[in-house]
C-alpha positions in Angstrom: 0.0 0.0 0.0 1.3 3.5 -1.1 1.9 5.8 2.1 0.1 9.6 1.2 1.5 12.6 2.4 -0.5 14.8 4.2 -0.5 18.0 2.2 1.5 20.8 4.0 3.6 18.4 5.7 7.0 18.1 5.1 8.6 14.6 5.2 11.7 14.2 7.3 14.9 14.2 5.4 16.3 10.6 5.3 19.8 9.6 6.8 21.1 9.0 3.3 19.9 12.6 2.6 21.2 14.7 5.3 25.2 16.0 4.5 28.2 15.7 6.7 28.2 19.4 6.6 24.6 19.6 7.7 25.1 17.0 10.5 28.0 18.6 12.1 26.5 21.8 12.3 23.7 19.9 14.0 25.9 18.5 16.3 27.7 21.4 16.8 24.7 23.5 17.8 23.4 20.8 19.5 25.7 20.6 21.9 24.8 24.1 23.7 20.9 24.4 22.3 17.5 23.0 22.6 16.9 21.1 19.7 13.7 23.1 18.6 17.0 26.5 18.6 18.5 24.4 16.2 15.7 23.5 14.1 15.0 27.1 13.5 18.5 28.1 13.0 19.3 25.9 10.3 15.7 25.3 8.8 15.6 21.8 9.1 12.6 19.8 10.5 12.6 19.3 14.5 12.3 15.2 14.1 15.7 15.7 12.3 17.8 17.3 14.7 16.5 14.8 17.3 17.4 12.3 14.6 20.5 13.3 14.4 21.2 14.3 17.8 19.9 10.5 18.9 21.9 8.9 16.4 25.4 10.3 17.6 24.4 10.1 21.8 25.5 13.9 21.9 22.6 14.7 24.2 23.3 11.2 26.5 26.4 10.9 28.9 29.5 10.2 27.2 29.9 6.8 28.4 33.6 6.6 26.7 34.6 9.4 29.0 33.5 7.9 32.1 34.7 4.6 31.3 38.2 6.4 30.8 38.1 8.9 33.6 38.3 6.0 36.2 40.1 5.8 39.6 41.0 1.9 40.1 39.1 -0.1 42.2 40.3 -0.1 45.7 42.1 -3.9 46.6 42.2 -4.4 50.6 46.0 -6.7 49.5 47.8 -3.6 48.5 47.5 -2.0 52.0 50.2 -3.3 53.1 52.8 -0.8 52.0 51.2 1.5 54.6 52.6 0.6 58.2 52.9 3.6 60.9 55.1 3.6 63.3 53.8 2.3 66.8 56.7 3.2 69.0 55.9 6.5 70.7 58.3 9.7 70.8 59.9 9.7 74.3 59.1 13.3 76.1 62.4 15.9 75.8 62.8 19.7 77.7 62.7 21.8 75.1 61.2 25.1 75.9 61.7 24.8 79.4 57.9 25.2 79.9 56.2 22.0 81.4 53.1 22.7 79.3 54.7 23.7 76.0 56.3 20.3 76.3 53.7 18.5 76.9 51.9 19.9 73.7 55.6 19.6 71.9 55.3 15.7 72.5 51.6 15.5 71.7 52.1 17.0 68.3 55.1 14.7 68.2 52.8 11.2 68.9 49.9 12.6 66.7 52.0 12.8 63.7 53.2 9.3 64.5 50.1 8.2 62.5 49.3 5.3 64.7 46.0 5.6 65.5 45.7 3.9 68.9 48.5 6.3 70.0 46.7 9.2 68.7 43.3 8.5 70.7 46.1 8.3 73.8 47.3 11.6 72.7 43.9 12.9 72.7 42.8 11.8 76.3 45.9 13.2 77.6 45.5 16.5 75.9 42.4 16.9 77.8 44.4 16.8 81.3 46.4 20.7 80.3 43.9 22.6 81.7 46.0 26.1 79.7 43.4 27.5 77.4 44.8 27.2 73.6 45.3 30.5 73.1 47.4 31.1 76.5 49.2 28.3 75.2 49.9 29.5 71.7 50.7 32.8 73.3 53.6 31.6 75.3 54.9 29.4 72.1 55.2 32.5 70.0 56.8 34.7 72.5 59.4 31.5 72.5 60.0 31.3 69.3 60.5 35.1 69.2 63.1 34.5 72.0 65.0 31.6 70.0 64.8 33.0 66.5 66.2 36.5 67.3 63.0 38.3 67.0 61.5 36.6 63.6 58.2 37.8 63.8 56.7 35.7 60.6 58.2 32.5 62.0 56.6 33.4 65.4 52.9 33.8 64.3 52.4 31.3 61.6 54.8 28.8 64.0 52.2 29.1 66.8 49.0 29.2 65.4 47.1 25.7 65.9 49.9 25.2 67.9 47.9 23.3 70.8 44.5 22.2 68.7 45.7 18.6 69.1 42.3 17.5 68.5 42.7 19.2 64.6 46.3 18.2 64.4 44.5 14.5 65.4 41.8 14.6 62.6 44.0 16.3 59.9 46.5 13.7 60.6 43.7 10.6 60.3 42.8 12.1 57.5 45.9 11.7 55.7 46.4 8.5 56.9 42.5 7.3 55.5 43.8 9.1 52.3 47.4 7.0 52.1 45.5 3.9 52.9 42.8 4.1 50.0 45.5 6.1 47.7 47.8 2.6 48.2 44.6 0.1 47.9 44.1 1.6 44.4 46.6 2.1 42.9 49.3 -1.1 44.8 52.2 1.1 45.8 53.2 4.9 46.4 55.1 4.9 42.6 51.9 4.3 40.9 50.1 6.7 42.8 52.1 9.0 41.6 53.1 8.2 38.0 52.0 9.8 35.1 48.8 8.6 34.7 46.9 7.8 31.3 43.7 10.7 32.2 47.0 13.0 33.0 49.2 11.5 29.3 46.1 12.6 27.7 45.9 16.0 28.3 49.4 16.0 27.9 49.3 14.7 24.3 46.5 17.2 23.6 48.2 20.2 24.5 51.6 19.7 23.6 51.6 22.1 20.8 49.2 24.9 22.6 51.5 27.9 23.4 51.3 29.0 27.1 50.5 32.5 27.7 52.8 34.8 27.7 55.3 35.2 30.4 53.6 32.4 32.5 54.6 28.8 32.6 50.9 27.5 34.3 48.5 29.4 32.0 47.6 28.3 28.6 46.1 30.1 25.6 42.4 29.8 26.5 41.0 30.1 22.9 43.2 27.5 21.8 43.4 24.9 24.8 39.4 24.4 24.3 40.3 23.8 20.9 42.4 21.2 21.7 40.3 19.3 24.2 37.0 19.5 22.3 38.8 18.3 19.1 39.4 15.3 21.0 36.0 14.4 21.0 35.6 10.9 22.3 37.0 13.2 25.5 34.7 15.8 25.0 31.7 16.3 27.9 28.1 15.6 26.4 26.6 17.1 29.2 26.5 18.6 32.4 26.8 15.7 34.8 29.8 14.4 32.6 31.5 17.9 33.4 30.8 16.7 37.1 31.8 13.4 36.5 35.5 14.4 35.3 35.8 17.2 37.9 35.1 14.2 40.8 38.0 12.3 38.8 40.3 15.1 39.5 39.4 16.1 42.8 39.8 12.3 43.8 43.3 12.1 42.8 44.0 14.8 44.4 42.9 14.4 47.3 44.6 10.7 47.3 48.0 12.3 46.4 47.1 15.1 48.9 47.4 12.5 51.5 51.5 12.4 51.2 51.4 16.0 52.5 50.5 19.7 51.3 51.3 20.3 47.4 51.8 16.4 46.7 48.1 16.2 45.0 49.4 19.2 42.4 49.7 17.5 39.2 51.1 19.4 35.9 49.8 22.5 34.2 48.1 20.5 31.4 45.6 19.3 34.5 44.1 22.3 35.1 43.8 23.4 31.6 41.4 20.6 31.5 39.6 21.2 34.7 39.2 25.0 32.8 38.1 23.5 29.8 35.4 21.5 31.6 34.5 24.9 33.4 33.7 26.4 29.6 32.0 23.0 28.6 29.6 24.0 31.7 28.7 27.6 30.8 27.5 25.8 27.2 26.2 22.5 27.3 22.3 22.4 28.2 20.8 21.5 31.1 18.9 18.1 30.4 16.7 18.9 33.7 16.2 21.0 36.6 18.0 18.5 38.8 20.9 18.5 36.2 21.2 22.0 36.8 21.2 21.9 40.2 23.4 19.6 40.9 26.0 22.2 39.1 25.4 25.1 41.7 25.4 22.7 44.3 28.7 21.3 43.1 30.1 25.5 43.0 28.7 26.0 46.4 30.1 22.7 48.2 33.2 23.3 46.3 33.7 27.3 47.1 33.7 27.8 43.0 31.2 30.4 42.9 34.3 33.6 42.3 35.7 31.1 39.7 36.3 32.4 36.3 33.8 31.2 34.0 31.6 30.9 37.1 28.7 33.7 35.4 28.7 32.2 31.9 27.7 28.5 34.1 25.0 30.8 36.2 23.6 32.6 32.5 23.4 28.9 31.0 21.5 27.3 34.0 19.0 30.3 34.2 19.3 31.1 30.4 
C-alpha cells in the first residue's frame, strides 16, 4: 500500500539525505541548544535534529569518558605498604615550659600516625587545663626569644599550635587518604606516576603555546580547541562535566594525603579542569536537577568567584 503525504507536511529528510556538513552543524549547535534553537537556525525539521542528535548520543552521557576517567578499584592486598610507626616519641625539655612540652610531644605522637596512639594523645590532651590561646601565646613569644626576633616564624609557627584535637583529625585524614591512595593504585610509585587521564591532556596540549610570560596558563582560545577536538573526550553534558571534575578532585585528594602540594599534578591538569569549566557555561541542562546539581557542586566546592563561574549561572538560568 502506497503511504500519502498529508499536504502541507514536510517529510523528514532521510539519513542518506542529510550532508556531513549539515550534521556537524547539528551536532555542533546541538551541543549548547535546545533542539527546537537548532531546528530554527538551520531550517531543518525538529524530528531531524532529534534524529541526528539520537543517532550520535550527543545529548546522552558520554559513556567513553566515564569509562576512561576511572580511579582503580580499591584492593584491601595492597595496604600493606602502609605501616605507621607504633613506638611513641619519648618526652624531651625543650622550651623549658612544662606545658609547652607536653603539647611539643603530643604534636610529636599525633603525627606518628598510629592511630591507637593518637586516641592516647587525645585523652591526655584533655588533662592541660592552659586554654589554647594562652598556650599558643607563650609558644610565640618562644620562638620570638629563640629565633632573634623573627616575627613571621613566630605567628604562623604558633598558630594551631595546641588544637591537638585538629592536628589529630588532619593527621587521620591523611592516613585514611594513604591507605585508599595505596589500595588503588598497589604502591606509592603508581600513585604517583603519570597517569593515562594526565598522558592525555598532555598529548593534547603539547603544541598549545602557554601564555605569555607564564609557565601554568595556557592560551584559553586554543586549549578548548584542543580538548574539544578530541571528541571521544569531550563532555556531552553537564553531569559528565561533574563526573570528570570528581576524577580530578579524587586524585588529588589521594596524592594530597602524602602532605601539602603532593596532589598538584602538571599545568596541562588544570587546563582541562578550565576546559570542563567552559563545557559548563555551554552544554544544556537536560533537567532541573541536572542544573542543580551544578550550583550545588560550585557552592560545596567554594567555585562560585571562579572564572567562568557567570557564563555557568547565564546557562542554567538562560
Amino acid at each position: 500500500m502506497t503511504d500519502t503525504l498529508q499536504p502541507g507536511v514536510a517529510s523528514a529528510p532521510t539519513r542518506s539525505s542529510i550532508s556531513d556538513h549539515l550534521r556537524a552543524q547539528v551536532l555542533a549547535l546541538r551541543r549548547t541548544q535546545s533542539a527546537k534553537a537548532v531546528s530554527q537556525a538551520l531550517g531543518i525539521p525538529l524530528g531531524t535534529v532529534k534524529a541526528i542528535s539520537s543517532r550520535s548520543g550527543i545529548t546522552r552521557d558520554n559513556a567513553k569518558l566515564r569509562e576512561f576517567f576511572k580511579l582503580p578499584d580499591p584492593a584491601a592486598s595492597h595496604c600493606i605498604a602502609l605501616q605507621p610507626p607504633v613506638a611513641p616519641p619519648q618526652p624531651v625539655a625543650v622550651t623549658g615550659d612544662d606545658d609547652l612540652d607536653a603539647v611539643l610531644w603530643l604534636r610529636q605522637v599525633v603525627q606518628t600516625g598510629d592511630a591507637a596512639l593518637i586516641a592516647k594523645a587525645m585523652q591526655a590532651a584533655q588533662r592541660i587545663k592552659t586554654l589554647e590561646k594562652d598556650l599558643e601565646k607563650r609558644y610565640g613569644d618562644y620562638l620570638m626569644r629563640v629565633s632573634n626576633g623573627d616575627t613571621m616564624r613566630a605567628v604562623f609557627g604558633s598558630i594551631g599550635f595546641a588544637n591537638i584535637k585538629g592536628l589529630a583529625e588532619r593527621t587521620l585524614d591523611k592516613q585514611a587518604h594513604q591507605r585508599e591512595a595505596l589500595a588503588r593504585f598497589g604502591s606509592v610509585d603508581a600513585v604517583f606516576a603519570t597517569l593515562p587521564q594526565e598522558q592525555f591532556c598532555l598529548d593534547a596540549l603539547a603544541l598549545v603555546p602557554k601564555q605569555e610570560k607564564s609557565i601554568w596558563q595556557f592560551d584559553i582560545a586554543l586549549t578548548n580547541a584542543a580538548f574539544a577536538a578530541q571528541a571521544d573526550m569531550a563532555p556531552h553534558t553537564l553531569s559528565d562535566c561533574l563526573y570528570e571534575l570528581a576524577f580530578w578532585d579524587g586524585l588529588y585528594r589521594l596524592r594530597d594525603g602524602w602532605g601539602t602540594g603532593c596532589g598538584d599534578g602538571p599545568a596541562e591538569v588544570n587546563a582541562r579542569e578550565d576546559y570542563l569549566f567552559c563545557c559548563m557555561g555551554q552544554l544544556r541542562p537536560k533537567s532541573r536537577q541536572e542544573a542543580k546539581s551544578i550550583l550545588r557542586y560550585l557552592a560545596d566546592h567554594e567555585r562560585m568567584d571562579r572564572t567562568g563561574v557567570d557564563a555557568i549561572l547565564d546557562n542554567l538560568i538562560g
